[in-house]
PAVO-838238 format. One record per residue: residue number from 0; residue in one letter; x, y, z of N, C-alpha, C in turn. Coordinates in steps of 0.05 Angstrom, whole numbers. Example, Ala and Ser with C-alpha at 12.3 -4.5 7.8 and 13.67 -1.06 7.14 Angstrom:
<vexmars>
   i aa    n.x    n.y    n.z   ca.x   ca.y   ca.z    c.x    c.y    c.z
   0  A    264   -114    156    246    -90    156    264    -66    156
   1  S    257    -45    142    273    -21    143    258      1    157
</vexmars>
This chain:
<vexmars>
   i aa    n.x    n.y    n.z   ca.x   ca.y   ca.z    c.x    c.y    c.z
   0  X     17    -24      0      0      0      0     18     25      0
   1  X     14     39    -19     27     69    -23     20     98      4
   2  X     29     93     16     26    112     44     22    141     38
   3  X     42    145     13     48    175     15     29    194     -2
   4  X      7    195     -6    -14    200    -10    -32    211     11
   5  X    -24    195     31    -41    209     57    -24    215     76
   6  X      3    212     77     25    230     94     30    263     65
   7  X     30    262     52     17    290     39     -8    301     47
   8  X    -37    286     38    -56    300     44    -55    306     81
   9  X    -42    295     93    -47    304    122    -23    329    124
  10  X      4    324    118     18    351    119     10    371    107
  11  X      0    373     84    -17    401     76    -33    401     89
  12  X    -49    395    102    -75    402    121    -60    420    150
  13  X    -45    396    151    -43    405    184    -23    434    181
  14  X     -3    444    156      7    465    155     -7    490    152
  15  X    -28    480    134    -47    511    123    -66    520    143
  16  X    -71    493    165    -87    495    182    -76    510    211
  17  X    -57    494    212    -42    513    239    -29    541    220
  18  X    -23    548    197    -29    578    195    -52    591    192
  19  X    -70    575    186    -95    600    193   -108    601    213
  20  X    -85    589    236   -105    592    261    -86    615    278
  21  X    -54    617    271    -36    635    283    -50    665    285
  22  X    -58    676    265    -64    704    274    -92    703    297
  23  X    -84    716    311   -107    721    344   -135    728    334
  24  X   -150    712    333   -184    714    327   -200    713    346
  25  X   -227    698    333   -250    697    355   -246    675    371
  26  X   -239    653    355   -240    629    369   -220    625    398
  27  X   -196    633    383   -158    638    392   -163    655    422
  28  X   -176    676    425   -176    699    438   -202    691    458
  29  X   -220    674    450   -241    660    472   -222    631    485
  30  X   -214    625    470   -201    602    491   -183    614    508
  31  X   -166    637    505   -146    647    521   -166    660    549
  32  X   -185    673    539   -208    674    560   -215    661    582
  33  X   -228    640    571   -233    621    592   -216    607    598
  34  X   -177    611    589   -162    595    596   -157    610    622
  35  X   -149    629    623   -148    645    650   -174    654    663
  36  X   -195    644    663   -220    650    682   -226    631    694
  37  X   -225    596    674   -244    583    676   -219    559    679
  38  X   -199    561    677   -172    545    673   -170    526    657
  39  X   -155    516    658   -139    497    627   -160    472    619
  40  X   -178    459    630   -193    428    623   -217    449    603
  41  X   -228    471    617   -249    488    602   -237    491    567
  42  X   -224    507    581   -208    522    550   -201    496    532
  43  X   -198    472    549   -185    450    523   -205    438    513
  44  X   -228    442    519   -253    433    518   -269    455    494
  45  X   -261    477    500   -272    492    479   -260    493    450
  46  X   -237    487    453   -216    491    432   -223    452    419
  47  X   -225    437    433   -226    413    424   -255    417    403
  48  X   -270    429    420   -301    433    395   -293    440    378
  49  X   -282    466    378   -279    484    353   -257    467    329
  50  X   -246    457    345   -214    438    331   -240    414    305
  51  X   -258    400    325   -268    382    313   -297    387    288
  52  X   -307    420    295   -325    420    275   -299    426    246
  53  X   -275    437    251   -259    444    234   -252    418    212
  54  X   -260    393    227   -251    372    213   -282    370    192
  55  X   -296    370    193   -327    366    178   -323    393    172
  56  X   -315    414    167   -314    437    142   -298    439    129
  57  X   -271    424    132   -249    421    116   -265    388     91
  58  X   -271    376    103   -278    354     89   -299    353     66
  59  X   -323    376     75   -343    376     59   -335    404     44
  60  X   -312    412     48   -296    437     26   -288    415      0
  61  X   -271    396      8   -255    390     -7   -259    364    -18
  62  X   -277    365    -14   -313    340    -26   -316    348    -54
  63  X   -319    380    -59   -326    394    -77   -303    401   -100
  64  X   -270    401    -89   -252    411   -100   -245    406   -130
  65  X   -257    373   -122   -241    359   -146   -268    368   -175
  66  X   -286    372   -161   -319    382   -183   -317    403   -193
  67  X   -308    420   -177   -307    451   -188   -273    455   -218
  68  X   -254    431   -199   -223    437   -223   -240    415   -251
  69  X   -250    403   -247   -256    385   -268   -280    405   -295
  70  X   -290    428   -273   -310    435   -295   -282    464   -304
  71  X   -261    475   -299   -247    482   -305   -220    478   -314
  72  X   -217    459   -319   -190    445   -338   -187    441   -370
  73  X   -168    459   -362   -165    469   -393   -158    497   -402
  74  X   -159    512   -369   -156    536   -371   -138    549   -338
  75  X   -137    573   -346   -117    579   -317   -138    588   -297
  76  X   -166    591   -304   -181    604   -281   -177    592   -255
  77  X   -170    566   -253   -168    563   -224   -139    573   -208
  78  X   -125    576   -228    -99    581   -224    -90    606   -220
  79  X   -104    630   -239    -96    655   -239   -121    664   -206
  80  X   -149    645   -202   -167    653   -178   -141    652   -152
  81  X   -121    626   -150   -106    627   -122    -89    643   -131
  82  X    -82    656   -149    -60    678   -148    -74    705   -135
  83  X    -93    715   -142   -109    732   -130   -119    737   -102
  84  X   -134    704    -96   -139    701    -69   -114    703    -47
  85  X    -95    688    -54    -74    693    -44    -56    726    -36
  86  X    -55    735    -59    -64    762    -54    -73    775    -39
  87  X   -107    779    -37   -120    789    -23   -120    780      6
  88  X   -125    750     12   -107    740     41    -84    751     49
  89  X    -63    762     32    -40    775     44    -47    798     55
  90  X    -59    823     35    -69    851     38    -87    853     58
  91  X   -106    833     66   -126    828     83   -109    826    115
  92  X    -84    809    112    -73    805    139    -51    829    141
  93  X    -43    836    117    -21    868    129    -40    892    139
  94  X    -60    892    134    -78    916    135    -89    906    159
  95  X    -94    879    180   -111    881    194   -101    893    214
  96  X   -121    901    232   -111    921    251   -134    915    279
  97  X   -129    900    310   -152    892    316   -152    904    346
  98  X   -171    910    360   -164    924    386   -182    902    405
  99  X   -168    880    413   -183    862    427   -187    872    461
 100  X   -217    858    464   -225    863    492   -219    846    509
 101  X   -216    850    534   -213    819    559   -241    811    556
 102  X   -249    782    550   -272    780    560   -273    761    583
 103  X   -304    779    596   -317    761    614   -331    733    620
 104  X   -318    716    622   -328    691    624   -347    689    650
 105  X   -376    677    638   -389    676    662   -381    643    668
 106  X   -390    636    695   -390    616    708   -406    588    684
 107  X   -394    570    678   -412    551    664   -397    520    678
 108  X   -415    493    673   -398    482    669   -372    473    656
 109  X   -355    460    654   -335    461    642   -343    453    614
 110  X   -363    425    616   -362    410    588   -384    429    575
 111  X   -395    450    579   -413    466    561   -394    483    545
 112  X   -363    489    544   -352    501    534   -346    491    508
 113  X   -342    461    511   -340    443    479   -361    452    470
 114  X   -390    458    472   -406    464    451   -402    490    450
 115  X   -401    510    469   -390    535    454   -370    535    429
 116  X   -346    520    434   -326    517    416   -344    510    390
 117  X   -355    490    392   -362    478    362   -388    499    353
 118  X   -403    522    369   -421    540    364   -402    559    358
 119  X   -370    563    353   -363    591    343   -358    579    326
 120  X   -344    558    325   -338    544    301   -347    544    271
 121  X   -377    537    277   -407    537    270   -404    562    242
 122  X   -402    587    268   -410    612    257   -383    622    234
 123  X   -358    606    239   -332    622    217   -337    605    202
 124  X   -352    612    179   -361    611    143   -336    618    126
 125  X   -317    628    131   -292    632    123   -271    603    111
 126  X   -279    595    131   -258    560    130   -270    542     97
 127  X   -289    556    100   -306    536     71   -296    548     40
 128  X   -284    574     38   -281    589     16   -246    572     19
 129  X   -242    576     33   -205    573     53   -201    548     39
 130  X   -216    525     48   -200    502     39   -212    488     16
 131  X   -232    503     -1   -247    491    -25   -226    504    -40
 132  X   -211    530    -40   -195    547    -55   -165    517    -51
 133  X   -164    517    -35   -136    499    -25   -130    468    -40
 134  X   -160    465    -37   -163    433    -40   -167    425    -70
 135  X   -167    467    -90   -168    448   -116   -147    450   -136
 136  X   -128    477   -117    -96    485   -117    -81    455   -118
 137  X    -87    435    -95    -73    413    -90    -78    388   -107
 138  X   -120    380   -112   -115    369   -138   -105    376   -161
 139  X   -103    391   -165   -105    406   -194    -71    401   -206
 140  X    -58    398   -184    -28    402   -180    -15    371   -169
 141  X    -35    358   -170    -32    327   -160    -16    321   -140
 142  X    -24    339   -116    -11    327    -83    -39    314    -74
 143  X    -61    322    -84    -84    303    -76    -99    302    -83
 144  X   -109    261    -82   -120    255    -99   -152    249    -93
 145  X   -176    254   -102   -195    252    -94   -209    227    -93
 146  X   -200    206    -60   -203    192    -59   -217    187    -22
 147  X   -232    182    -16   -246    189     10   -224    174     31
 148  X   -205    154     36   -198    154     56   -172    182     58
 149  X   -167    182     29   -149    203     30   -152    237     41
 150  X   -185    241     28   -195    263     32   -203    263     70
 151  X   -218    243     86   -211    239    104   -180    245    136
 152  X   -164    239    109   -134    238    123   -126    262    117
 153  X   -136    284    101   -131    308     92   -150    321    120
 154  X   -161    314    125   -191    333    143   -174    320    172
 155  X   -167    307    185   -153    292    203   -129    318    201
 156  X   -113    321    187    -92    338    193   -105    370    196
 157  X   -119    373    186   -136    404    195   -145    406    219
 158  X   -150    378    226   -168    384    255   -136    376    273
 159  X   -120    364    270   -100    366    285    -88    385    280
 160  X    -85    412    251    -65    425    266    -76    447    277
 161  X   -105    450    268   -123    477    290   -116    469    317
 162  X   -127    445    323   -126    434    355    -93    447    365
 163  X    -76    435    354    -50    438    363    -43    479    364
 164  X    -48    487    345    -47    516    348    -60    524    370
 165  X    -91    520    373   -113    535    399    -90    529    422
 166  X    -81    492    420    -71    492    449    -42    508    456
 167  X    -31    508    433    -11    539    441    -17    560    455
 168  X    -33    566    440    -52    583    452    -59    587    483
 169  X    -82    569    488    -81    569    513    -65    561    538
 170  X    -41    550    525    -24    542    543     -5    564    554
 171  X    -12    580    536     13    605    540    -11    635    531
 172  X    -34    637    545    -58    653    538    -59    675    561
 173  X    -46    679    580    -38    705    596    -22    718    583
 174  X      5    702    570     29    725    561     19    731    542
 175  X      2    718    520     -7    726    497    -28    758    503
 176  X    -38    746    519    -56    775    522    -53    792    536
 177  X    -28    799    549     -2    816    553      5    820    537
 178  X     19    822    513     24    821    487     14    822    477
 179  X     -6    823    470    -25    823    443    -17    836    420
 180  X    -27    864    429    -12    878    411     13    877    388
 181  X     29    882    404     64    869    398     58    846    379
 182  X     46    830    389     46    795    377     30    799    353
 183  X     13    815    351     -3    817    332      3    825    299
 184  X     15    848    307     30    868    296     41    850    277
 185  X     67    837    295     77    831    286     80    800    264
 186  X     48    783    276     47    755    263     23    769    231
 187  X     14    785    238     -5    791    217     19    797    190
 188  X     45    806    196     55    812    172     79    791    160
 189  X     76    766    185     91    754    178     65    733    155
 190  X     47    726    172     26    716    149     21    721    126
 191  X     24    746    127     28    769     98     44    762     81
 192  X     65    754     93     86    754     65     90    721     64
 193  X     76    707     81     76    679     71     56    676     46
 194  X     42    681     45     16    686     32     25    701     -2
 195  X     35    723      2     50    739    -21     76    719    -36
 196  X     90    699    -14    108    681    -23     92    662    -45
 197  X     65    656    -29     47    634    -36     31    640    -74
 198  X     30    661    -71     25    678    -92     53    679   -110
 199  X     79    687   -107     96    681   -126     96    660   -129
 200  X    101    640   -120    103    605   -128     78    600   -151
 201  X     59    612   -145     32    605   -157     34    615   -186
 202  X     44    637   -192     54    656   -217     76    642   -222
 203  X    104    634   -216    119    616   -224    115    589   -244
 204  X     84    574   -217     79    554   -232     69    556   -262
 205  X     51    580   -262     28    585   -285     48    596   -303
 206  X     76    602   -300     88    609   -328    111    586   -339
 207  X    110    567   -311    130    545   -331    114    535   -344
 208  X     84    524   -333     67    512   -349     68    517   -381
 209  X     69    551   -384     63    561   -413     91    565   -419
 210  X    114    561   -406    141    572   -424    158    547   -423
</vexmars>
């Protein structure tokens, strides 16, 4: 049995996934919350929700990937769309600019925080554009192949590398929000130019193709 099919589809998951979880959001910035209110079993509990609806939106993204490159092959539209998106993901993260609040955690059980987690989860509609864009960059480019235990083992590394990011997170979610700022600043523009990197490679590819 050929392994490396799904030691690819899980390393691209779990890379793109623990970067789009590094810049400080809703999810990132509620677990740091209740990591210091509510202490560490809460917070891992919330972040485990959020970690696990991530695996069923990565999966039913990239369900679709291989449908959408198949009705466009033959042409660069999918190719010249991640040069753009990529793009605009960069401009989107140099420009952001965010003034986060402490929040108040009220008193809950602990295990009601996993469904909070998987209720913010729920609500970021973002992850579905994210990895349908990703998932048809990767078929299209034959790191993956649309095959369900594979696509599976692709959604497995998303939900492990969100999980593994949040728990950075909350493991170190006082100094972070001491820092914020500072940290912010400065990861928003490092994402930036990973992204803008991601974008030259992408323009590279689309002109050896034609030269």
């Amino acid at each position: 049995m050929n392994f490396m099919p799904y030691l690819i589809a899980f390393g691209l998951a779990y890379f793109f996934s623990f970067l789009g979880m590094i810049p400080p959001g809703m999810i990132s910035m509620n677990g740091i919350a209740i990591r210091c209110t509510k202490g560490l079993k809460s917070a891992f509990l919330f972040v485990l929700g959020a970690s696990i609806v991530e695996f069923f939106q990565s999966f039913i993204s990239i369900r679709f990937a291989d449908t959408i490159s198949t009705i466009f092959v033959g042409n660069d539209f999918v190719q010249w769309s991640a040069v753009v998106l990529f793009i605009l993901i960069a401009i989107y993260y140099y420009t952001k600019r965010t003034n986060p609040t402490r929040h108040t955690v009220h008193s809950k059980d602990a295990h009601s925080y996993f469904l909070k987690g998987t209720g913010l989860s729920l609500l970021n509609f973002i992850v579905y554009p994210y990895w349908l864009t990703q998932g048809i960059i990767f078929m299209k480019n034959g790191l993956l192949i649309n095959k369900t235990s594979v696509l599976l083992t692709f959604s497995f590394g998303a939900f492990l590398g969100t999980l593994s990011c949040l728990v950075i997170y909350i493991k170190v979610g006082q100094i972070i929000l001491d820092r914020y700022d500072n940290i912010s600043a400065n990861i928003y523009k490092i994402i930036a130019s990973i992204f803008l990197l991601l974008a030259t490679v992408q323009l590279w590819y689309i002109y050896s193709q034609k030269y």
